[in-house]
C-alpha positions in Angstrom: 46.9 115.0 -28.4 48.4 111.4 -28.6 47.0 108.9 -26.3 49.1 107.1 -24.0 49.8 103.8 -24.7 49.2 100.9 -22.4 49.9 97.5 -22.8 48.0 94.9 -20.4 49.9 92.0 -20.0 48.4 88.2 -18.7 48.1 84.6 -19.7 44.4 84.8 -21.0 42.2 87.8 -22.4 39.5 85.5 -22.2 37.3 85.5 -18.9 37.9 81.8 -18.4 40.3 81.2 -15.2 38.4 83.8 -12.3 38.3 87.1 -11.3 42.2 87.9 -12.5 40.9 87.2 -16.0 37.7 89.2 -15.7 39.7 91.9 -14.9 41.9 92.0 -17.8 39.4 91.4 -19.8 37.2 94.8 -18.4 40.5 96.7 -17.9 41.4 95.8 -21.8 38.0 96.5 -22.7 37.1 99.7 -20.7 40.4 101.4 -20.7 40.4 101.2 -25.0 38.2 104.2 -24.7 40.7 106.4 -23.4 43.9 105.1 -24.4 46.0 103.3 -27.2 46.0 99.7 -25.2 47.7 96.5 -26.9 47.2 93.0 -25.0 50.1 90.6 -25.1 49.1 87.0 -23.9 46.7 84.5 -25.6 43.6 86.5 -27.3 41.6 83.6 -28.4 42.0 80.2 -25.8 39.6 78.8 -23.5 41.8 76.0 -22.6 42.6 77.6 -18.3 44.9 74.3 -18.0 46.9 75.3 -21.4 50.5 74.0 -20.9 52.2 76.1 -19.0 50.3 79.9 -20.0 53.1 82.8 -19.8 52.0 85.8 -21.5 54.5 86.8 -24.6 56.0 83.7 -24.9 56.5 82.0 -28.9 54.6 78.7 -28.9 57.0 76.1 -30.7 58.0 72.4 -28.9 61.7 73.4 -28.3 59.3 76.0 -25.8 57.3 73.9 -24.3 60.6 71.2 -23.6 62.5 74.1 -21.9 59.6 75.3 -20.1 58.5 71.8 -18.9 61.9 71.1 -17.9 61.9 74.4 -15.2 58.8 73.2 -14.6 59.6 69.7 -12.9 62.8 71.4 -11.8 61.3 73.7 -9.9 58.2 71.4 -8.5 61.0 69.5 -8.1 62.6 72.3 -5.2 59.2 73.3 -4.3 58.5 69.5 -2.7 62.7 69.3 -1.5 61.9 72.7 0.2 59.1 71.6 1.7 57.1 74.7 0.6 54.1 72.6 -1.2 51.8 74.8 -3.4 50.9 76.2 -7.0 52.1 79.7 -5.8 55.9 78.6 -4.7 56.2 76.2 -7.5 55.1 79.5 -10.1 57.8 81.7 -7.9 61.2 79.4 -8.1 59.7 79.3 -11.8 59.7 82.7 -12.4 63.3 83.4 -10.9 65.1 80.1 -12.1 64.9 80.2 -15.4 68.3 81.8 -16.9 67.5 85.3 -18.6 69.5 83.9 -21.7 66.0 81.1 -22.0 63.7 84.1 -21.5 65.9 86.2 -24.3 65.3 83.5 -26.5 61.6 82.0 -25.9 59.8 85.5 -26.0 58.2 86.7 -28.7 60.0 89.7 -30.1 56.6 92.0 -31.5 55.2 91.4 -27.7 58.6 92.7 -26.2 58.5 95.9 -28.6 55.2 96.6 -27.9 56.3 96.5 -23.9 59.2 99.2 -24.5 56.7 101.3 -26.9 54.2 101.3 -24.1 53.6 104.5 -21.4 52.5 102.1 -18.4 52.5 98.7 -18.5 49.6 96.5 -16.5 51.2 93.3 -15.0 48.2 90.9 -14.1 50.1 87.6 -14.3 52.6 85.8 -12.3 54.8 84.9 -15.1 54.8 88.5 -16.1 58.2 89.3 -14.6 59.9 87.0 -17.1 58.9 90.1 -20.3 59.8 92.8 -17.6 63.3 91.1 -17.3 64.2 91.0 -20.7 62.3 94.2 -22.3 64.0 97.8 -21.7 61.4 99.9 -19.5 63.6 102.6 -18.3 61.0 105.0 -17.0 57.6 103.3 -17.6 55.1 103.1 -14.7 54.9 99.1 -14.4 51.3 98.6 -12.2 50.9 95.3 -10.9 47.5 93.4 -10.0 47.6 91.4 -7.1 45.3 88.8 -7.7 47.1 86.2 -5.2 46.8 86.7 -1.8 49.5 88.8 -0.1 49.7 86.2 3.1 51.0 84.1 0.6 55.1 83.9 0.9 55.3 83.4 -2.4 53.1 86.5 -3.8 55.7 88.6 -2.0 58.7 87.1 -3.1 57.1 87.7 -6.4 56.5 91.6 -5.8 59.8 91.8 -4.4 61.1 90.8 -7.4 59.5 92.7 -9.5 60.3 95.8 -7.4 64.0 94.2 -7.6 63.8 94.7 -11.8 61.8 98.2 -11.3 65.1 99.7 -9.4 67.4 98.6 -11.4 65.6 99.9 -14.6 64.6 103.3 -13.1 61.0 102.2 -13.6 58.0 103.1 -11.4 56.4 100.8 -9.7 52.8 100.7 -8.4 50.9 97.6 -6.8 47.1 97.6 -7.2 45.9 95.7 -4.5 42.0 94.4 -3.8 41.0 94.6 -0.3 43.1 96.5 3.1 44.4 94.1 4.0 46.0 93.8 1.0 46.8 97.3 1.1 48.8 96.8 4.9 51.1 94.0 3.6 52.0 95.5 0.0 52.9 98.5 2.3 55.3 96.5 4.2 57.0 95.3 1.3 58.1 99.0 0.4 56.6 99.3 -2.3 53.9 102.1 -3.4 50.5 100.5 -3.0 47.1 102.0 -3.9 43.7 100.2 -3.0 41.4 99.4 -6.1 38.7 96.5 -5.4 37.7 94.5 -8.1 34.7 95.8 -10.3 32.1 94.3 -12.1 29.8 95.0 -15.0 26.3 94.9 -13.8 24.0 92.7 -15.9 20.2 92.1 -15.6 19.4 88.5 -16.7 16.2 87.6 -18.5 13.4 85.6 -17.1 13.9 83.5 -20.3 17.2 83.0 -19.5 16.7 82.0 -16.2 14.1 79.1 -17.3 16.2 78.0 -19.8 18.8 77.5 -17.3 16.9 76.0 -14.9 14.8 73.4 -17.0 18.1 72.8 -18.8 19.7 72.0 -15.2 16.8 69.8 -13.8 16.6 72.9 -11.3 13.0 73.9 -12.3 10.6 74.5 -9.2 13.6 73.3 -7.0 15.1 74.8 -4.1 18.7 75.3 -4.4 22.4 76.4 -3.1 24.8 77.1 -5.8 28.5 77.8 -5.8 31.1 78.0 -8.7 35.0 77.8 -9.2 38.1 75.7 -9.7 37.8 72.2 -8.5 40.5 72.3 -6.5 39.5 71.1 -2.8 42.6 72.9 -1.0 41.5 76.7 -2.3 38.0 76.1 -2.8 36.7 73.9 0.0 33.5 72.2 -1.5 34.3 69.2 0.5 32.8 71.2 3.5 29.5 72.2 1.9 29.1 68.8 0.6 29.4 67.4 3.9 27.2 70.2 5.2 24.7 68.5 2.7 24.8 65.2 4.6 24.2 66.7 7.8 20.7 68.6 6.2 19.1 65.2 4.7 16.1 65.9 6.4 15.7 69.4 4.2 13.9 69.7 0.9 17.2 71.0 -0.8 19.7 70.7 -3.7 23.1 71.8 -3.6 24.5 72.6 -7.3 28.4 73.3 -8.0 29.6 74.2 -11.3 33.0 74.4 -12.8 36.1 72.1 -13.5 39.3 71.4 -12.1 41.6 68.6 -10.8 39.3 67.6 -7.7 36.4 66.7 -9.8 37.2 63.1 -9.4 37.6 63.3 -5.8 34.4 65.4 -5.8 32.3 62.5 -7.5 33.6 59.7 -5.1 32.8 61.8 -2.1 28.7 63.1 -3.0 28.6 58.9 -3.5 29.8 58.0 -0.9 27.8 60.0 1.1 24.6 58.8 -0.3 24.2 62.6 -2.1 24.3 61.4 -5.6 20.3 63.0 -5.3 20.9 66.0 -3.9 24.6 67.5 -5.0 24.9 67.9 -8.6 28.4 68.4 -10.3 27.3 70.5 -13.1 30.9 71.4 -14.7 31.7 74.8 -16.8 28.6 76.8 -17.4 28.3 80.1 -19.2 28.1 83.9 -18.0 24.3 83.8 -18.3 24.1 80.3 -16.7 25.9 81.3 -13.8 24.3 84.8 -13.3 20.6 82.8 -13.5 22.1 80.2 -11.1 22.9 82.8 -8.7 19.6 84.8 -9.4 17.5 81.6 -8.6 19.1 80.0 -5.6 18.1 79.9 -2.1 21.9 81.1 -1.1 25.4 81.2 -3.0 27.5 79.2 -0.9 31.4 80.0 -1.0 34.1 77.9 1.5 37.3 79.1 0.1 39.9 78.5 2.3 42.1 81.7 0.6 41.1 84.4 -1.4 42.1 87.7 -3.0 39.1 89.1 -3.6 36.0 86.3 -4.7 34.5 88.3 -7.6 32.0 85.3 -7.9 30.5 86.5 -4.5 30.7 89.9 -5.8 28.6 88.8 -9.0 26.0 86.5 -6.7 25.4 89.9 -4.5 24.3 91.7 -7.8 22.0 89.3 -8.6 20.5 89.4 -4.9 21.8 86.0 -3.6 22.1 85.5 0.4 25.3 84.8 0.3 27.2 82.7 2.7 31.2 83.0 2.2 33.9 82.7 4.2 36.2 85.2 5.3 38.8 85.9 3.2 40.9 88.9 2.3 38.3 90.5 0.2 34.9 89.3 1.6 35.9 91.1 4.9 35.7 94.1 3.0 32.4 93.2 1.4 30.4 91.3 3.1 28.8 92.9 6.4 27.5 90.0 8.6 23.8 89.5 8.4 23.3 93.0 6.7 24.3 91.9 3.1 25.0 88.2 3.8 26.9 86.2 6.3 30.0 84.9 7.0 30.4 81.0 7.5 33.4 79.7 9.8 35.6 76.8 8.1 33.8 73.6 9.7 30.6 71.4 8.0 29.0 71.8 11.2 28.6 76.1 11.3 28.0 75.9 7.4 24.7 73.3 8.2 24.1 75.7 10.9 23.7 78.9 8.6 22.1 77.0 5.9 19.5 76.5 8.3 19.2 79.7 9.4 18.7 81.1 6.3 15.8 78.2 5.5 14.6 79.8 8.5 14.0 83.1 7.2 10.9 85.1 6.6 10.3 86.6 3.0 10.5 90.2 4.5 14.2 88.9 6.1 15.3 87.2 2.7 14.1 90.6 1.1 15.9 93.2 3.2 19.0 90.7 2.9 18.6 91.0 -0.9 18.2 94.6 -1.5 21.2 95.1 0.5 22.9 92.5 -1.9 22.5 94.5 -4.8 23.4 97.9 -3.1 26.4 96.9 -1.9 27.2 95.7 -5.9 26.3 98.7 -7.2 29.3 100.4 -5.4 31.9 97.9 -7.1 30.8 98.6 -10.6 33.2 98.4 -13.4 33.2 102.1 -14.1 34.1 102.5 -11.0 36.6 100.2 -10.6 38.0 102.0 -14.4 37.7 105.4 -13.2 40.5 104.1 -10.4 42.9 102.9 -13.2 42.2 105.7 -15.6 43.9 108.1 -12.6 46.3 106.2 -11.7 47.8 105.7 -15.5 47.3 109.5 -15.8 49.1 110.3 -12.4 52.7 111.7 -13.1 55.5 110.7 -10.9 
């Protein structure tokens, strides 16, 4: 019997931007075993902050030019509009540039491997541009919402995409991460079904984790940890670092990894704190770096302002970290408060207050908090997480 075929459509196969790319990557990966699956975006880049990254799209200069040009333009009515934000600029993006551009700028193999394909997996926000131009009378077109559906912009988005779906006859099916995810995809009209992020569960050495920490300067240290974009207005480090300057009297180290625009801002602020001790900026580290990290720290710290999901959170759990995160569309669904970890409120002042009362645990509390940790994992593992997408591609309309 033939295999379906699937093509899995985003900007990076690469695990190198977040969870959305760690998805790809184990949906690309895992689904392979049961069907014929192609991947159209960039197979081989590590660069996250790559020119402007839409999956399908020829690389030439007489590209870029146009696509820079739609760019400005539309930061350009993004900032007129008054609707500041990554999200809004991506969306008048998306819908402003003429369809002739599009028919032109794509590449042509990526576009018949799209209207050879049985179901087609949509985990980017530039995605709709392919679906405009390719013919998918008839396909099931499932879309990954790895933005948060409070977002105006994410909507606008889906709406779009279900605007191209009924014109084309196509079926269209948004995979959403947490409930209340689920509620506002719902109210969009458009047929939603819940899958959480999954992740593969990995058990890191004890070499590993010395190597890491000797080649951190973390060695016999006690330490929080967090990772992810450098970017202040998502991620909310700021917070945690001033946490840090309210706890000067504690025997601890905060460590943040990864890169981004904020960095900069980041540097100036552990200085001018007097912190340059005590929070290290220790940039982009690798899969076994950060699962050690987690492993070895005295809690995983995560401040985000907006989420989708947090797979990082998800990952620290699996490696038994006491996690303190903040709530956020998918933590809610994750996280129960002071079973498996606890839920920090937005202000430097509650996040020094739960840093110290984890530093006032007993071992048998940090251990019970722990094992829960790793449970709670266990249930959003990448099988099961496939399992989900394997019926939903064979489901018939």
């Amino acid at each position: 019997m033939e295999k379906k075929k699937i093509v899995v459509l985003d900007a990076f196969l690469k695990p190198i931007f977040g969870g959305g790319q760690i998805v790809t990557n184990l949906l690309f990966k895992y689904l392979s075993n049961d069907f014929d699956v192609k991947f159209v975006g960039d197979k081989t880049r590590s660069d996250p902050f790559y020119s402007v990254a839409i999956p399908g799209f020829r690389d030439s200069y007489l590209r870029r030019l146009i696509l820079w040009i739609f760019s400005f333009r539309s930061v350009y009515r993004t900032v007129k509009g008054n609707e500041l934000g990554m999200s809004n600029i991506q969306y008048r993006f998306v819908v402003s540039l003429p369809k002739f551009f599009v028919d032109k700028l794509v590449n042509k193999d990526a576009i018949k491997l799209m209207e050879g394909a049985d179901v087609i997996i949509s985990n980017s926000m530039y995605d709709p541009f392919l679906l405009r131009v390719a013919k998918i009378r008839g396909k099931k077109i499932i879309r990954v919402n790895h933005l948060p559906l409070n977002l105006e912009s994410t909507r606008k988005i889906d709406l779009f995409l279900r605007y191209i779906c009924d014109r084309n006859d196509a079926e269209l099916i948004s995979v959403v991460l947490s409930g209340s995810q689920a509620k506002a995809s719902n109210d969009l009209g458009i047929k939603t079904v819940l899958i959480p992020n999954g992740i593969e569960q990995t058990n890191i050495s004890d070499k590993v984790i010395s190597d890491t920490l000797n080649k951190f300067g973390l060695a016999g240290k006690r330490f929080l940890f967090s990772i992810g974009r450098l970017q202040d207005s998502q991620k909310g480090f700021s917070l945690s670092i001033r946490a840090m300057s309210l706890l000067k009297d504690k025997d601890l180290v905060y460590v943040i990894a990864g890169s981004g625009p904020d960095r900069d801002y980041y540097t100036n602020l552990v200085s001018s704190l007097g912190l340059t001790d005590r929070v290290k900026l220790i940039g982009f580290v690798s899969d076994e770096e950060k699962l050690a990290l987690m492993h070895s720290s005295f809690a995983f710290l995560q401040p985000s302002y907006f989420e989708s999901f947090g797979i990082v959170t998800l990952e620290a759990l699996s490696q038994g970290a006491i996690v303190l995160v903040s709530r956020n569309e998918g933590s809610v669904d994750m996280i129960k408060d002071g079973e498996n970890g606890f839920f920090i409120e937005l202000r430097e002042e509650d996040i020094k207050n739960k840093i110290e009362t984890v530093l006032g645990m007993t071992e048998k509390e940090r251990g019970r908090i722990k094992t829960n940790a790793i449970q709670t994992a266990k249930v959003y593992s990448a099988e099961n997480m496939i399992s989900k997408y394997v019926d939903l591609i064979a489901d018939q309309r």
